[in-house]
N, C-alpha and C positions, 0 to 999 in steps of 0.2 A: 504494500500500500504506500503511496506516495504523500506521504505527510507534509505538513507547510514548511514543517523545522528540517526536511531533506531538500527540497523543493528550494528553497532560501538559498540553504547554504549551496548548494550547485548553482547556482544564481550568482552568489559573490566569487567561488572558485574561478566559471569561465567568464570574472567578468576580470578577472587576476591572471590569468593565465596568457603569456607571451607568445605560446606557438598554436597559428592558425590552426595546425592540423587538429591536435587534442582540444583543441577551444571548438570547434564541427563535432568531433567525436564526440564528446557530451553533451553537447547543444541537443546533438541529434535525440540520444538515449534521454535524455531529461523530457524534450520533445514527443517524445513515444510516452512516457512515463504517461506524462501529463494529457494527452492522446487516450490514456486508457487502451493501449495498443495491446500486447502480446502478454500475458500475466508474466514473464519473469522482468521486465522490462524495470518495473521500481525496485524489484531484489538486486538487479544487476547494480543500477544507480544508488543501492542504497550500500553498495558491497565496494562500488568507488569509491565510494564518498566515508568508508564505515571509520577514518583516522588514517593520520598519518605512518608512512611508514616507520618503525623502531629500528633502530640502532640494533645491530645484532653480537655477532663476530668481531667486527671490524668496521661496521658501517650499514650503507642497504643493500636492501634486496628483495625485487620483486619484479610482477608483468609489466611486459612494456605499456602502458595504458595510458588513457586518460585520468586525472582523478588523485584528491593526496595519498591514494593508495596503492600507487601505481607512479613507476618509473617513467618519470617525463619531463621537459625542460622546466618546468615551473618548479616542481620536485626539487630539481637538482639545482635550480636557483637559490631554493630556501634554505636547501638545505647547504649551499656553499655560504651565504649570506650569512649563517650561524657560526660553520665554523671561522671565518673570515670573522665574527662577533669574538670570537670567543680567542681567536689568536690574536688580535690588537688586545684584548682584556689584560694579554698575560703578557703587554712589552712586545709581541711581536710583529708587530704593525710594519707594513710597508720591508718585510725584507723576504727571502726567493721563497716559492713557493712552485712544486710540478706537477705539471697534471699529465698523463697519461689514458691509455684506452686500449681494449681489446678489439675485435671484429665484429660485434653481435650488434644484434641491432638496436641502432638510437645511441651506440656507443661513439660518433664522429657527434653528433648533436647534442649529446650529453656533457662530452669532455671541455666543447668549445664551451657551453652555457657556464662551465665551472669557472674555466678561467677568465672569461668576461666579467663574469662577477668579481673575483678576486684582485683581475686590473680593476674592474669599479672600487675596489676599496684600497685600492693604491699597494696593493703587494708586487713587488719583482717577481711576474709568473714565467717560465718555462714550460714549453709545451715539448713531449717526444713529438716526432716528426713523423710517425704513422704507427699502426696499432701494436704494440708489442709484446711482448711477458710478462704480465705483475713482476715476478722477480725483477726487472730491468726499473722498473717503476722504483723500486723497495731500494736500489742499487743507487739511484742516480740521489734520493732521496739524502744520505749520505755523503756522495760522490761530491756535491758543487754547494752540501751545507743549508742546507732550505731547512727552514721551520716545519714545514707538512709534505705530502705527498700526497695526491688522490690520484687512483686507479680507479674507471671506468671499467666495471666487470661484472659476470655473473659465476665467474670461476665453472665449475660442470654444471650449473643449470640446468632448466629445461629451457630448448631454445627459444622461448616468448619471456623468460627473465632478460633483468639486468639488473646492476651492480652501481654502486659507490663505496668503492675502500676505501678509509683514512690512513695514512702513515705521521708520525708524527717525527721530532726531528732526530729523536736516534735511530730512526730507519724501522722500529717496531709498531704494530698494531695497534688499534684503540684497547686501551684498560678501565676496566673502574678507577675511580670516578669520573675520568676526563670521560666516559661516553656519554653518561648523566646529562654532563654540566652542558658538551655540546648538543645534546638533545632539546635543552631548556632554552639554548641557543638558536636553536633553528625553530622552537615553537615563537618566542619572542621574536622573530623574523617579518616584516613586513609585508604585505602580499608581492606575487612574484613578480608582478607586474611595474611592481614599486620598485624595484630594486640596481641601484643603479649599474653601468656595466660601461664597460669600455674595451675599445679594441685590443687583442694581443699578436706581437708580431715575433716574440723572441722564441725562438727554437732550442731544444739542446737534445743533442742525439750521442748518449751516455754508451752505446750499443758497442762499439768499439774497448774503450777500458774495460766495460764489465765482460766481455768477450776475454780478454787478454787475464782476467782476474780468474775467470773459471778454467781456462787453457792451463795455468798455474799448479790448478788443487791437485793432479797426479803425483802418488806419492813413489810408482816405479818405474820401470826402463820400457817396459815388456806393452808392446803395441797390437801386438797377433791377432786381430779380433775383429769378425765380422758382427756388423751388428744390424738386425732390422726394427725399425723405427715407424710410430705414428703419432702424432701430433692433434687426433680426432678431431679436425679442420676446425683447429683452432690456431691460436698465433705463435706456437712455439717451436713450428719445424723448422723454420728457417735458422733463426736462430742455436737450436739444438744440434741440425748439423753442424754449422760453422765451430760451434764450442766446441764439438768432438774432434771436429777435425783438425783443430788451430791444436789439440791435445796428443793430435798425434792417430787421431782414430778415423781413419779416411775411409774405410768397407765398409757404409753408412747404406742402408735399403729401405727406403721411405715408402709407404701403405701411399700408390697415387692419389687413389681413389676419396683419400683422407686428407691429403697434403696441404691442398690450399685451404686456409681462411674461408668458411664458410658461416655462417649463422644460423641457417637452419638443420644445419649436422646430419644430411640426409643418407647417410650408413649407418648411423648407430640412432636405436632407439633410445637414451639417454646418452649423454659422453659424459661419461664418469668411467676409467679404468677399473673401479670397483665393481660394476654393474655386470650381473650376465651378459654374454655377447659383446660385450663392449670391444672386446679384443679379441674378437673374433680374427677380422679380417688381418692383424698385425702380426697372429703366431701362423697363419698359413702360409703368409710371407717368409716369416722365419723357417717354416719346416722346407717352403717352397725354394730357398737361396742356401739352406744350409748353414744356418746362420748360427753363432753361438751366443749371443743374449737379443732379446727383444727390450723395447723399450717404447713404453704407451705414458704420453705427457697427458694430462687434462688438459681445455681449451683454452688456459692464460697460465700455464707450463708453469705452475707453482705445483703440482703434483706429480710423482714419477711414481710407475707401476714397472715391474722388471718380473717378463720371463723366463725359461730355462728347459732346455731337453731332458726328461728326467731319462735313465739309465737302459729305457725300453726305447726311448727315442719321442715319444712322446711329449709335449709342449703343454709346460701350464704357468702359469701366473702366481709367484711368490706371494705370502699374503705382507703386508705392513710391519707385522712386526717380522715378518724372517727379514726383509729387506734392511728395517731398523736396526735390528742385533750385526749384520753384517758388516752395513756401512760404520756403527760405530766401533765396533771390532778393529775394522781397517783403520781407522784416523788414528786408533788409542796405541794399536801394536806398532805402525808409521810412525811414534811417539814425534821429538820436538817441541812438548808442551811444558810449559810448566804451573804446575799443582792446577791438570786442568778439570773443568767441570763438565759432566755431559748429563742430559736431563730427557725425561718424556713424561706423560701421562699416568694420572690415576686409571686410565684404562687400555691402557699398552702394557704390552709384556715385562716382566721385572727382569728378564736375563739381560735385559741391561746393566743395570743392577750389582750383578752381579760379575760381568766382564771387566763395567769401571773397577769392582774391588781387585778381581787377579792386574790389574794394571795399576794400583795406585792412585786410581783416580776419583776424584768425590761425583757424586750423584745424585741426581734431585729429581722427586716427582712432583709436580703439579697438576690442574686442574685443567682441563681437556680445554683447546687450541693453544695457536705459537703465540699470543700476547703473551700466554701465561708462561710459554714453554722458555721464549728468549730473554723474561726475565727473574729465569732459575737460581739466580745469583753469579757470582764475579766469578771470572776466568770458562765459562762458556765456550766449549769448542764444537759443542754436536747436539743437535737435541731433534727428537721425531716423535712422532705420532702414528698409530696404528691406519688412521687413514690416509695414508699415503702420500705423509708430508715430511719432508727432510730440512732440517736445516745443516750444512753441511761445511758454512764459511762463514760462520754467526761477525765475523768483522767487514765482510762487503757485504751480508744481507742478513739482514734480519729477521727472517721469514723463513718459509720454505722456499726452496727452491728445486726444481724440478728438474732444470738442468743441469744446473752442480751437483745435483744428485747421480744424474743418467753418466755423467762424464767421470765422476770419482767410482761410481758400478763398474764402468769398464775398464778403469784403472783396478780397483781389485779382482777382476775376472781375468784381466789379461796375464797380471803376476800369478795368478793360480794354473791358468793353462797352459804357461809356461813350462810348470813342473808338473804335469800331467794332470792338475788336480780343477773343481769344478764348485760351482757356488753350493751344489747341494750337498759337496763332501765338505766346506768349509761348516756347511749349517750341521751338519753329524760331527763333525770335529768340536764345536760350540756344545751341542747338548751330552758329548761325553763327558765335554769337561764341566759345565755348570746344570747338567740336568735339562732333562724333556721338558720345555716350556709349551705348552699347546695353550691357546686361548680363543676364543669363539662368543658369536653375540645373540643377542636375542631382544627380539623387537616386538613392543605389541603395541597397536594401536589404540588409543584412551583417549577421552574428550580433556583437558587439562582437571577440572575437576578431581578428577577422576586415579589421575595418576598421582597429582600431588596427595593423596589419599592414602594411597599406596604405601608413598615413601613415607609421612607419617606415619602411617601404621608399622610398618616395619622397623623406624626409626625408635619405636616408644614402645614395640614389643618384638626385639631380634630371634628370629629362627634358635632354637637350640642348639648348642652347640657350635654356635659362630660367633668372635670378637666382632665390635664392629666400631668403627669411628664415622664420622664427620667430616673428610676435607673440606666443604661448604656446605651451606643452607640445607642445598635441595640435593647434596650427594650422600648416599650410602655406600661404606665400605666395610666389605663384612669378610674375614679370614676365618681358616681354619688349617688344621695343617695339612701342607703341600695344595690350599683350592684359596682359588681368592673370587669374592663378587663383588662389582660396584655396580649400583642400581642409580639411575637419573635421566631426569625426564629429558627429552630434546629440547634441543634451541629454535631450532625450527619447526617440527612437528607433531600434531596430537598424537605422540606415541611417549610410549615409556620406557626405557631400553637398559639394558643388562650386559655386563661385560664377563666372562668366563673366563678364568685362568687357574690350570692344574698342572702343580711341578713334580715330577716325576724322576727320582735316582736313579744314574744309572750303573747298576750293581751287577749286574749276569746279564750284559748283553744290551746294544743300543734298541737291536728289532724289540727285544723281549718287554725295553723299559717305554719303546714309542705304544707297544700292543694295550700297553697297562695303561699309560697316561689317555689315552683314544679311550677305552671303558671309563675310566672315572669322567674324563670330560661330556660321553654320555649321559653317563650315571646324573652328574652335577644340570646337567641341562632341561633335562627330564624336572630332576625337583625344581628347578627353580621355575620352572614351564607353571608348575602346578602352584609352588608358592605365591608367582605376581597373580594367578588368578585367584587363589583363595582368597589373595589381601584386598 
């Protein structure tokens, strides 16, 4: 039903709103609304109009639309207007600030709307000079010394999302309280139409050094290495070769069909490297060329997925954390650090953990993404996450980074093949010496109610026979010996979700202690299956 108080405020919106297109687009649907047209017509309009987008992660995200609920220049007006409010607040008025962009759409009209504002509020804006890799964004953000950095993204999306990342000036993600405070910043914002704006004409194209900074991160000799490559037509092929090959790693075999920058991602039904199918088309390549590792970036190459021949010949996809134990394995044994720190997740695998101890090294978990993860505390050389995010050069980026990632994989793959050996002997070498780490998740859908319910109950009355803590509010961490569970709601999603991890000795045999660790991580999946529903 189209009430006065929806009716109104879509009234002031497209009477606010700077770009003709979305100012028609809701005219239109307000038009029908009011028309008494098609019944979902005022649901749809009432579903534009239902609030502005939140602060998430790092910033927004959402459909490309019309409406403050949805990604659009008016959007991305308010919401640069705020944080431009909120960076003169703190002293940082008028000094560089960069803006960036991926390939998706409304991402070349989005990027430009940011920095027009930003020169409207008198800051030194740098624009990249065409769509590139978050990581390059995160890179350059440091690189020439800016106060912020905004990335223009929807990272693996569904192709009708977009994005605004923040970075701020030590090249990391939004944290509490600064998301708050910029939130409060961009409600206080004046309509978008108000807002003043000015041309920007200064370019900087970071692509080069950061280039030359990840060619760098190999820590052996040994180049032997064919590798197949997709980029799931988003903007980090280009780029991804070049780093590999400036490394040394020129037998590069790119997914065509995937190669260029695309926005509507018409081979994959999500692009996310995690998703079924996702990588379909990249390990056919690899069985099809003979390849020895594959390599799937997400669509703004802050994500690296890496697969492998197992021992039948057969091709599959490492999950997060075998990748994570790997890469940081290689950084820590490469040593050259000193008293260094590496860190991941309350719901990543602890054989991190345990690798930093056989090296000497301190380690830290934190609360799930890299805001938290990059700042685990002083001397930071390595920090990842189970969903397929590396940070791997934490002094040129602050983030993940997806190419650093793929480039330093094949620096530890090529020193292994060298001496006859293969990432999955490395990963059987790992769990002889510090135990079977298996871990697996579980996902249910719950209306927010519904979950938070949950975790209070479980919070206020723990399963028997399980420790449990608190890392935050709304997380549950519950141990027992050799099984860990962290229970918490999504960020993004009405679900509720569960993270599984069972460590397993290996005492008589690695088959014998993997056979073992696989039943209890059953066992444990099963009850908890039954525990989120009783609760």
């Amino acid at each position: 039903m189209l009430t006065p108080a929806l009716r109104d405020a879509a009234y002031r919106w497209i009477a606010d709103d700077p770009d003709p297109g979305t100012r028609a687009e809701l005219q239109a649907l307000l038009a029908a609304a009011l028309a008494g047209g098609a019944p979902g017509d005022a649901a749809e309009l009432a579903d534009r109009m239902s609030g502005p987008l939140r602060f998430g992660t790092a910033g927004l995200r959402g459909p490309v639309r019309a409406g403050p609920s949805g990604m659009n220049v008016a959007v991305v007006r308010r919401a640069t207007a705020g944080l431009a409010a909120w960076l003169t607040g703190r002293g940082d008025g008028g000094r560089p600030v960069v803006v960036g962009r991926d390939a998706r759409h409304g991402s070349e009209a989005f990027a430009r709307a940011a920095a027009e504002v930003l020169a409207g509020a008198g800051f030194a804006v740098h624009v990249l000079p065409e769509p590139l890799p978050t990581p390059v964004l995160a890179f350059a953000v440091r690189r020439i010394g800016a106060v912020a950095g905004i990335q223009i993204t929807a990272s693996h999306n569904p192709p009708a999302d977009n994005g605004y990342k923040v970075y701020l000036a030590d090249g990391a993600q939004l944290a509490p309280p600064v998301d708050a405070e910029i939130e409060a910043a961009i409600t206080a914002a004046p309509g978008a139409f108000s807002i003043p704006t000015a041309p920007v004409r200064t370019v900087v194209d970071p692509v080069e050094d950061y280039l030359a900074r990840v060619a760098s991160l190999p820590r052996g000799g040994a180049r032997g290495l064919r590798i197949a490559l997709t980029p799931l037509h988003g903007v980090g092929g280009r780029a991804a070769v070049h780093a590999l090959s400036r490394a040394g790693f020129t037998d590069v075999h790119v997914v065509g069909s995937q190669a260029v920058p695309d926005p509507d991602f018409p081979t994959v039904a999500f692009p996310n490297p995690e998703e079924p199918g996702a990588t379909d088309a990249l390990l056919a390549l690899a069985a099809e060329v003979d390849a020895d590792l594959a390599i799937a970036l997400d669509p703004d190459a802050d994500r690296c997925a890496l697969g492998v021949p197992g021992p039948d010949g057969m091709w599959r996809m490492l999950s997060g954390d075998e990748t994570g134990v790997l890469l940081g394995d290689h950084l820590l044994r490469c040593g050259g650090y000193t008293d260094p720190l590496v860190a991941t997740t309350v719901v990543s695998s602890s054989m991190l953990g345990r690798i930093a101890q056989a090296y000497g090294a301190r380690y830290a978990e934190t609360l799930t993404g890299f805001k938290w993860i990059v700042r685990g505390g002083p001397g930071l050389v390595y920090g990842y996450e189970e969903a397929l995010g590396y940070c791997v050069d934490p002094d040129a980026v602050r983030d993940k980074d997806g190419i650093a990632a793929a480039v330093l994989a094949a620096d530890l793959l090529a020193g292994l093949r060298a001496r006859g050996r293969t990432l999955l002997d490395r990963l059987d070498e790992l769990a002889a010496a510090h135990g079977v780490h298996l871990t697996a998740g579980v996902s249910l859908r719950m209306e927010p109610a519904a979950r938070d319910a949950v975790v209070a109950r479980l919070g206020a009355q723990p399963p028997q026979g399980w420790e449990i803590d608190r890392p935050a509010p709304d997380v549950l961490r519950l141990r027992r010996a050799g099984e860990r569970l962290v229970i918490r709601p999504s960020g993004t999603e009405p679900k509720l979700k569960a993270y599984l991890e069972v460590v397993e000795p290996v005492t008589d045999g690695l088959d014998e202690a993997r056979a073992r660790a696989t039943d209890r991580l059953a066992a444990l999946r099963a009850e908890v299956g039954d525990l989120l529903q009783e609760a």
